[in-house]
N, C-alpha and C positions, 0 to 999 in steps of 0.2 A: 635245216631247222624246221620245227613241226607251227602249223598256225597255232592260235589260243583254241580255235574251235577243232580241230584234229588234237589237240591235248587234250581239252573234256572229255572228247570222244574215246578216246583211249582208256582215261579215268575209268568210266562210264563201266568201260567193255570188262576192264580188270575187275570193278566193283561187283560185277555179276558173277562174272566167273568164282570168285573168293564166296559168295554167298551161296552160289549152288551147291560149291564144295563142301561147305561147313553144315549144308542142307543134308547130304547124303553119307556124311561121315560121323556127326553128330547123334546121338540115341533120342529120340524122342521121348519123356516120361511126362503121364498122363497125370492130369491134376487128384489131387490127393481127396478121394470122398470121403467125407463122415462117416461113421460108422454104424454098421445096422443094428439098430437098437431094438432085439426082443420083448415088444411091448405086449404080447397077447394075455390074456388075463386068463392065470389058471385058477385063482380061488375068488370066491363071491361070498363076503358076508355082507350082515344087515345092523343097521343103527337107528333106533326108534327115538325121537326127539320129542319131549313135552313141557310142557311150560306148567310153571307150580305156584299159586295166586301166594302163599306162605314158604318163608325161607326155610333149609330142612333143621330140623331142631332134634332129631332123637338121636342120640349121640351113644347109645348101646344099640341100635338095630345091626339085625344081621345082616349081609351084603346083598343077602335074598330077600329085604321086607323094605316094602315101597316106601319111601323117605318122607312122600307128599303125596297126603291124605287124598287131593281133592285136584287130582291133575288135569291139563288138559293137553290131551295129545296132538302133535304137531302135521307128527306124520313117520315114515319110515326113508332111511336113504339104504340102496344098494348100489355098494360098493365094489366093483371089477379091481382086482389085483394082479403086479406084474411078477408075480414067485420064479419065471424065467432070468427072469436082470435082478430081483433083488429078494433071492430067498432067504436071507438073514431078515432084516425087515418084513417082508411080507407076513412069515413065520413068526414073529414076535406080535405083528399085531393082530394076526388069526389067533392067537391064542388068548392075547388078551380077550376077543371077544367069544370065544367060545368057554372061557372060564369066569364070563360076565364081572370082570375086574373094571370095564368100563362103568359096568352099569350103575346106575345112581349118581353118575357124576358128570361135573356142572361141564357146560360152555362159559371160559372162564372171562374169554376176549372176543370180543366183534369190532373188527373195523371197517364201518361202511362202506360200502364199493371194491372190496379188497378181499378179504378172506376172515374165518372165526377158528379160533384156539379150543381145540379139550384135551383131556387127558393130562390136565396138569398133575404133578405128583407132590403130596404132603403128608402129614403127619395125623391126620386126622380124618376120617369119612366124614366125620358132621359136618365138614363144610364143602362135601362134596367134591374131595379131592381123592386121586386112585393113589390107593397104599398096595403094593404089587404083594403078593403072598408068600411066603417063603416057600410055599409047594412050589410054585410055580416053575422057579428057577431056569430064568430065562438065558438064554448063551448071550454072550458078552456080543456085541454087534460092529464086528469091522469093518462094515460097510462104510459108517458113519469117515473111514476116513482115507476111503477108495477115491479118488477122482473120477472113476467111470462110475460112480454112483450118481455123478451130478449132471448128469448132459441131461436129463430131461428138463424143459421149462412147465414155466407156471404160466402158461400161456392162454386159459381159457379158463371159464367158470365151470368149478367140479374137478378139480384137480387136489386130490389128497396127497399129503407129502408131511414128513416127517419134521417137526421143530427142530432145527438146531439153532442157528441164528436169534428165533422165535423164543427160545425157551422160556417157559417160566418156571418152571419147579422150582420147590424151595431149597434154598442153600444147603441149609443143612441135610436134606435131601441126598444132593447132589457128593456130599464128602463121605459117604455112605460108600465103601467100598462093593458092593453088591449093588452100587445103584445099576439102572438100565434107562434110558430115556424111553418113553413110550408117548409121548404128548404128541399130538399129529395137528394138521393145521386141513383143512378146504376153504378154496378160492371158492368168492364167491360172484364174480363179475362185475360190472358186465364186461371190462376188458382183460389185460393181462395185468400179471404181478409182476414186473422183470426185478425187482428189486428185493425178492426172494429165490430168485437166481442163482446159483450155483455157491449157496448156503446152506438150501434144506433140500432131502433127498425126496422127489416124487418118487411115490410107488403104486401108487391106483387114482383110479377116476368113477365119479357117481357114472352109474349107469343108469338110475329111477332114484328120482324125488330132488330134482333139481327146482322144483316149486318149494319145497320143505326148505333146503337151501337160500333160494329168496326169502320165505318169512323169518330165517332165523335174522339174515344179514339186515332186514328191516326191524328189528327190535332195538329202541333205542338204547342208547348207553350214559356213561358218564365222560361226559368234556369239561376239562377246568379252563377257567377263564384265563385269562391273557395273562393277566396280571399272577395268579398262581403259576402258570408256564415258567415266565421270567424268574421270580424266585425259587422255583424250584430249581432252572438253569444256573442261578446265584451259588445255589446252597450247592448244585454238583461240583461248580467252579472250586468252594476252597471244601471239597472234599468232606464234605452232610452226606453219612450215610441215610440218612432221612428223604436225601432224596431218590435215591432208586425205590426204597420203599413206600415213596410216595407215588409213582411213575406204576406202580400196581397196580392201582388202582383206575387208573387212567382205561378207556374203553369196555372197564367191566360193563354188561349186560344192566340195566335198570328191570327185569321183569326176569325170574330165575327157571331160564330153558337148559335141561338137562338130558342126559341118554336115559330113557326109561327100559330100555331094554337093546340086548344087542347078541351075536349069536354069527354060525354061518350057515351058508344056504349052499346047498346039495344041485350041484347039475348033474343033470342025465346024459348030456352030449358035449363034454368041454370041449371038443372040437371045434364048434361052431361059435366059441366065443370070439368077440369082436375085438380089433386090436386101436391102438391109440390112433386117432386122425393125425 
């Protein structure tokens, strides 16, 4: 008969031997990495922001005749694009700004510390909403419902990325067969958004006028009180359309900053463009 301690011993020796074996028979397979995400920015346009002391009122102007008489300009943001990872998108909002479909319309949302909304879509320019042009005709965007469109975060201030979650366009907008979302959103800091997370598609980053960025996101807004909150949460409760359409209004801009101008900008060396941190 074996002691206790020559039976561990034994255990012990089996235990190894089983383990070595299962070491050297066994395939090794390497932890699975993330995948490399083509972020180099092949197109750069621009977006000039100004603030207009009068709301815009001329409701025939052409999309070419400055809305607000008496502007004051903000500043200019330029904008790096990833047309590698996401040439649907990217291509849709180059085009917007080089067929100045932006231009003259409003920043419609600011939420402090977080990020500001344009490109809302409506039915009218006089209030400063983009009505896309029938020339334009934009290709339908599958991006919008790739999952490899969404691994980029909203991780830092200056990060542009596409509404979807965000959206505001108007309804009736949206049942428009021909519609196309074009409304983009930039963070504005100072931390992350994770809560725009793998709902709306990033596709570029400011490169210059991250100061213009801070004065927009410092422009106050509208906050409703407590007690409007709650009844509004009342009226969603037993089904008040009145309250989404109240919820509109919520974060609008109190001081009316808009795109005065926007366009793209020509590099000589895209090589040397810089890719996302």
């Amino acid at each position: 008969f074996l002691s206790s301690s020559s039976t561990a011993t034994t255990l012990t020796r089996r235990s190894l031997l089983l383990s070595s074996t299962l070491t050297t028979t066994l395939p090794i397979t390497p932890l699975s990495l993330p995948p490399q995400l083509d972020t180099n920015i092949t197109d750069r346009v621009y977006l000039d922001f100004s603030l207009c002391p009068t709301y815009f009122r001329n409701a025939t102007a052409a999309d070419s005749t400055p809305l607000c008489s008496d502007p004051s300009p903000l500043g200019r943001l330029v904008l790096g694009l990833y047309g590698n990872l996401l040439p649907l998108t990217v291509s849709t909002f180059k085009r917007m700004c080089t067929s100045s479909s932006y231009k003259n319309t409003l920043v419609h949302k600011i939420f402090p510390g977080q990020f500001f909304q344009a490109g809302r879509q409506g039915r009218s320019r006089e209030y400063g909403e983009v009505r896309l042009p029938p020339a334009l005709d934009l290709p339908r965007n599958t991006e919008t419902v790739d999952s490899k469109a969404f691994l980029l975060k909203h991780s830092r201030p200056g990060v542009v990325s596409l509404c979807l979650s965000e959206n505001d366009d108007d309804d009736e907008v949206k049942l428009d067969s021909e519609y196309r979302n074009v409304e983009f959103l930039i963070t504005t800091g100072p931390g992350p958004c994770p809560q725009l997370d793998n709902n709306n598609i990033v596709f570029g980053t400011v490169l210059e006028g991250l100061d213009v960025v801070t004065a927009i996101a410092s422009i106050p807004t509208y906050k409703p009180s407590e007690r409007i909150r709650q009844l509004n949460d009342l009226a969603e409760f037993f089904g008040d359309e009145r309250a989404q359409k109240g919820r509109t209004l919520w974060n609008r801009p109190l001081k009316t900053v808009y795109i005065s101008d926007c366009g793209e900008l020509q590099v000589t060396k895209p090589s040397m463009s810089p890719t996302l941190p």
